[in-house]
N, C-alpha and C positions, 0 to 999 in steps of 0.2 A: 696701889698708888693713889695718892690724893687727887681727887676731880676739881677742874676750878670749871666756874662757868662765867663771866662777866658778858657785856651786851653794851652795844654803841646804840641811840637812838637818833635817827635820822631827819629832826626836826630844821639841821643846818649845818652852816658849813663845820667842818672842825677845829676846834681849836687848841694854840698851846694849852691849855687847862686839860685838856682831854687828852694830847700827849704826855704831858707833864705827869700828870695825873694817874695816868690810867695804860695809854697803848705801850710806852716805852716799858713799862714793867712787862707787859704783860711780854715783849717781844725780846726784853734780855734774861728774864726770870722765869714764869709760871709756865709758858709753854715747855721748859725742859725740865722741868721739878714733880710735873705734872700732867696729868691727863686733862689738856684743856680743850674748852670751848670757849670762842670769840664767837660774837651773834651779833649784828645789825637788827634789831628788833623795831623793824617795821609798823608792826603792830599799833605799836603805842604813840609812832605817830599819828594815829589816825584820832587822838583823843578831843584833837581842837581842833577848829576850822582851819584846812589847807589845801594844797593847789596838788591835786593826783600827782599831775606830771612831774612836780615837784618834789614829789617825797621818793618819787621813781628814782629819778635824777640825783636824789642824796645818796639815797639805797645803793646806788651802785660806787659813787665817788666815797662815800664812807670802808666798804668792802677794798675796794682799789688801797685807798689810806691806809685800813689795818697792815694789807698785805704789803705796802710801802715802807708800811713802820717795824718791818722785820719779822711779823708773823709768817709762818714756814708753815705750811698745810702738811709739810708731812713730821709736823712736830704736832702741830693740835690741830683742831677743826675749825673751819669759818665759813658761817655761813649765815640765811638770811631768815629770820625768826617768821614768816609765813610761809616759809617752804615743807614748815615741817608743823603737821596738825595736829601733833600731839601737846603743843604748846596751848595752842586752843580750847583742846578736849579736857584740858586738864586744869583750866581756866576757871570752866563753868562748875565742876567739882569742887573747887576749893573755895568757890562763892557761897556753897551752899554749907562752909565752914566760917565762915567769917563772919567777922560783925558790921551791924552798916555805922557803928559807935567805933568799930577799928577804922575804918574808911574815914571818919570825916575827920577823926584826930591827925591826921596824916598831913604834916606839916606844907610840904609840896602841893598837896590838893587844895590845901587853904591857900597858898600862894596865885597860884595859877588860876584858882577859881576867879579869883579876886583880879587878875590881869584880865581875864576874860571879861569879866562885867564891866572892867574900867573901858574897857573897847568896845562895850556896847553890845558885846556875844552871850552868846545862850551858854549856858555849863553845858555839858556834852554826860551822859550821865559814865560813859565811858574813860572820863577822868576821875570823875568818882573812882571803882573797880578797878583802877589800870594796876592800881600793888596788887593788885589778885592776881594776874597775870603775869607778874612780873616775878612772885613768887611761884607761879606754874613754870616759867623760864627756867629759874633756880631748881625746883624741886623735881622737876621731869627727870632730870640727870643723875638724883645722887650726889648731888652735890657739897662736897666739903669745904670749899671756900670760895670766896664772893668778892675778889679786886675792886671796890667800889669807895669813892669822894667820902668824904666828912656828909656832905645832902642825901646821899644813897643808902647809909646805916639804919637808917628807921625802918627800911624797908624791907630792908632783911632781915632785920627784927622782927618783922610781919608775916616774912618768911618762915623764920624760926617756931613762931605761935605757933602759927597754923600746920607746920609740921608736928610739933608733937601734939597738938590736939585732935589731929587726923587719928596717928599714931593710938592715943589713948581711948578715943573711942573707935575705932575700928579696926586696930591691929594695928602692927607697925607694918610700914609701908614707906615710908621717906625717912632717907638721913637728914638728920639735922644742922644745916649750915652754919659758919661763923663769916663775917665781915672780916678782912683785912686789909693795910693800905700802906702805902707809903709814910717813910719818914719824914721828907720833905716835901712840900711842894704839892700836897694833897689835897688842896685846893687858890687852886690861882685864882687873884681878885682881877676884877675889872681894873685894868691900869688911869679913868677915869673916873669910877668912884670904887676905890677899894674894899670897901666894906661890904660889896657886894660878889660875886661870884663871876668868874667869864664864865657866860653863858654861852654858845652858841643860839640860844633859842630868841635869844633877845634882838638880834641883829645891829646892835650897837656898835658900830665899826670903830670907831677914833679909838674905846679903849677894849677891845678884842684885838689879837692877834692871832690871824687864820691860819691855819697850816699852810695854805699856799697861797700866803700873802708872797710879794715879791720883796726881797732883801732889804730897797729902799720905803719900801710903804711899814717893811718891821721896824727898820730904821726909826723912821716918822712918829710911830706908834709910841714908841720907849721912849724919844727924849722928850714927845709932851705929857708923860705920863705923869699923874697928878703925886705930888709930896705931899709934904706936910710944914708948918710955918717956922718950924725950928733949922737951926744952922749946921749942928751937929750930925755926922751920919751915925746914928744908935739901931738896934736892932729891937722893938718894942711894936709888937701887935697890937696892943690896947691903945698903949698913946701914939704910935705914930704908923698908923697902919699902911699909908702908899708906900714910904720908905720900908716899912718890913715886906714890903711885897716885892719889889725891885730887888730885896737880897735876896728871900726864897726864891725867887727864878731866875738869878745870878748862880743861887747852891747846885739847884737843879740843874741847870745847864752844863755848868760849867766845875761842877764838886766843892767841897767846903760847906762850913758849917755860917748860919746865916748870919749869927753873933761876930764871931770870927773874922769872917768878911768886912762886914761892917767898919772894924778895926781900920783894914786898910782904904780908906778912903777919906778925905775932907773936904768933898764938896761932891756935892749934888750931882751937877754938870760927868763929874767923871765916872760915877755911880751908873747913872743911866746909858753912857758911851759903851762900858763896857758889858753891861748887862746887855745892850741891843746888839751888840757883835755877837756874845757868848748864845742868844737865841739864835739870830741868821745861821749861824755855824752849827744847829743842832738840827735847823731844817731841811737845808743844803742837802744832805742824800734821802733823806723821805721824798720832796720835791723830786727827787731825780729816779728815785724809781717809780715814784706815781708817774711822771712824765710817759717813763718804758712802760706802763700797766695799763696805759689810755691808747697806745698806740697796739694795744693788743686784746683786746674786749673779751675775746675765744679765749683766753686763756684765763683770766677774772672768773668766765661763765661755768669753764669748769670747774674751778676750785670750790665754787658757792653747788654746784653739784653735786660734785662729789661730797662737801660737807654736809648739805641734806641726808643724801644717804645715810652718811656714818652716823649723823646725829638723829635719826628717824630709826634708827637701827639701836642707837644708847636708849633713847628716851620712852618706846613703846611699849619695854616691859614692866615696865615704874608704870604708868600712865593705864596700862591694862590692868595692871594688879591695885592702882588707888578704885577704877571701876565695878573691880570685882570684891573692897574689900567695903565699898559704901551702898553696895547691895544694887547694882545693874543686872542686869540676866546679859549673859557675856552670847554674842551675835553666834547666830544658826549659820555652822559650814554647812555650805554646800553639798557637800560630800560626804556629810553625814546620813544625807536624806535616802 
């Protein structure tokens, strides 16, 4: 059966782009196609300056969201990417494969680097490395597919390298992953400047919509979302990129094709009306069963349990056998003596 592995990072709240995107797939599609793993990767928050309590506080509300957004633990696994050491161990390994010339070409670390000094911060040398890691995520499992944004492809491209170069100089050892994504709606823009991505990382509220924004605050969000100076409703990412954004998360929500759509509309006003119902109505039971998943913590606690388990259990014979084929002398049992 094909292994997927994909991973939420817990830098902030969630957003439609991360449903849209990414968990709705994973919750109507990969977990029954597949042998999946869903992972909150903890870790990689820790690359830029942030508040402990804080990323505690995501860690859990992001785990709660997956399993809100229709992930069934005893379809795949979910669980929380420091629970399980072989992510780590298998980290420092594939560091000792990589280039520091692969690391800085890494579009994302040039971004973020660059937000950090704009703020006055020190680089974190662990935002450098964090694809190395994020390929130890990926590659610990066997992993044959990789649910990930249009911004996440490079990385598993990085992914891919360093799997077969492991592979070539030390034996094979890791399967080689491929990226796939959705047809639609594979990456939502900021509904205030569209040319840019909804981040959650940003904290940019007016043009983010959070997964548990309240009905009338998605409302507010959509009908000030920014156009473009033309009259006509046309479906064009180059020239009129708010208005193609408003139909892809119209497709997405609500089905159809974004050209298509388009069609039916002649003004602006009614465009965003119904794009902003077509989300409230796609959040509406995520909301409602995160609400059930808060009001029950002991049951959350298990599932991220018992996914360690399973997934400490997938990942340790990959991860022993990258140690033993890059020449570690494999640990003294006890029981041997």
């Amino acid at each position: 059966m094909t292994r997927v592995f994909s991973g939420i990072k817990p830098t902030g709240h969630l957003t439609l782009g991360n449903y849209l995107g990414a968990m709705r797939r994973w919750a109507a599609d990969d977990q029954y196609r597949s042998d999946a793993l869903f992972c909150v990767v903890d870790l990689h928050a820790l690359t830029v300056d942030h508040d402990p309590a804080r990323v505690r506080r995501l860690s859990r509300q992001s785990a709660s969201l997956l399993l809100a957004a229709g992930l069934d633990p005893e379809q795949c696994t979910v669980f929380v990417q420091s629970h399980v050491d072989e992510h780590a161990r298998l980290s420092y390994v594939l560091e000792c494969v990589a280039t520091d010339g692969e690391m800085r070409r890494m579009i994302q670390y040039k971004e973020k680097a660059a937000r950090e000094q704009r703020r006055g911060g020190s680089v974190r040398l662990s935002l450098l490395t964090y694809p190395v890691l994020m390929a130890a995520d990926i590659l610990a499992y066997g992993t044959d597919e990789v649910p990930v944004g249009d911004d996440q492809t490079q990385h598993v491209e990085l992914a891919r390298d360093l799997a077969v170069r492991f592979n070539q100089r030390y034996g094979h050892t890791f399967t080689v992953p491929r990226a796939t994504g959705p047809a639609v709606a594979a990456r939502v823009m900021n509904l205030q400047d569209p040319v840019s991505k909804m981040g959650k990382s940003d904290d940019a509220g007016p043009g983010i919509v959070y997964l548990l924004d309240e009905p009338d605050v998605v409302r507010k969000k959509v009908m000030r979302a920014v156009t473009d100076s033309g009259q006509d409703v046309v479906y064009d990412r180059e020239e009129r990129p708010g208005l193609a954004n408003l139909l892809e998360i119209l497709a997405a929500c609500a089905g159809g094709d974004p050209a298509e759509l388009a069609g039916a509309y002649d003004s602006y006003g009614a465009l965003k009306k119904d794009t902003a119902e077509a989300v409230v109505e796609v959040l509406r039971p995520v909301q409602e069963r995160h609400r059930a998943l808060s009001a029950d913590p002991e049951y959350v606690d298990g599932v991220l349990r018992e996914g360690a388990e399973r997934a400490r259990g997938m990942a340790r014979p990959t991860v022993d056998a990258a140690y033993r084929a890059i020449g570690l002398l494999a640990p003294v049992d006890a029981s041997d003596r």
